[in-house]
C-alpha positions, 0 to 999 in steps of 0.5 A: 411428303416422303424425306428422301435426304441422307444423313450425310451425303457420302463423297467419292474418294480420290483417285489418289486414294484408291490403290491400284489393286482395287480399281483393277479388281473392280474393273476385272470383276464387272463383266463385259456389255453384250455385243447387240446382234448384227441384222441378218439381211436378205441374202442370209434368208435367201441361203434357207433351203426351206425359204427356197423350196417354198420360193421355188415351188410359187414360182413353178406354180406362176410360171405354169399359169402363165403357160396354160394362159398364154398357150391353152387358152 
């Protein structure tokens, strides 16, 4: 089995040992965490003009099946 252990385990200094410049330098320097991307819903697909250009020419096409059924058959 591998030996993982270190030499000497390393201890964090003390708050009052770091100086000030640094822990400002060190949180300056890691960058912010992505904002996750908020869900877009349904009224946002509903807003495509594709989707309702598509949407549209369906309906036209049910509501004129429905026509010829009902008045033509």
């Amino acid at each position: 089995m591998l030996d993982t252990s270190q030499d000497e385990p390393q201890a964090l200094p003390s708050v009052a040992e770091v100086p000030l410049a640094e822990v400002s330098l060190a949180r300056a320097a890691v960058p912010p965490a992505p904002l996750a991307p908020e869900g877009r819903g349904c009224l946002y697909a509903l807003s495509q003009p594709p989707l309702m250009i598509f949407l549209g020419v369906i309906g036209a096409l049910l509501l004129f099946a429905a026509v010829h059924d009902l008045y033509l058959l």
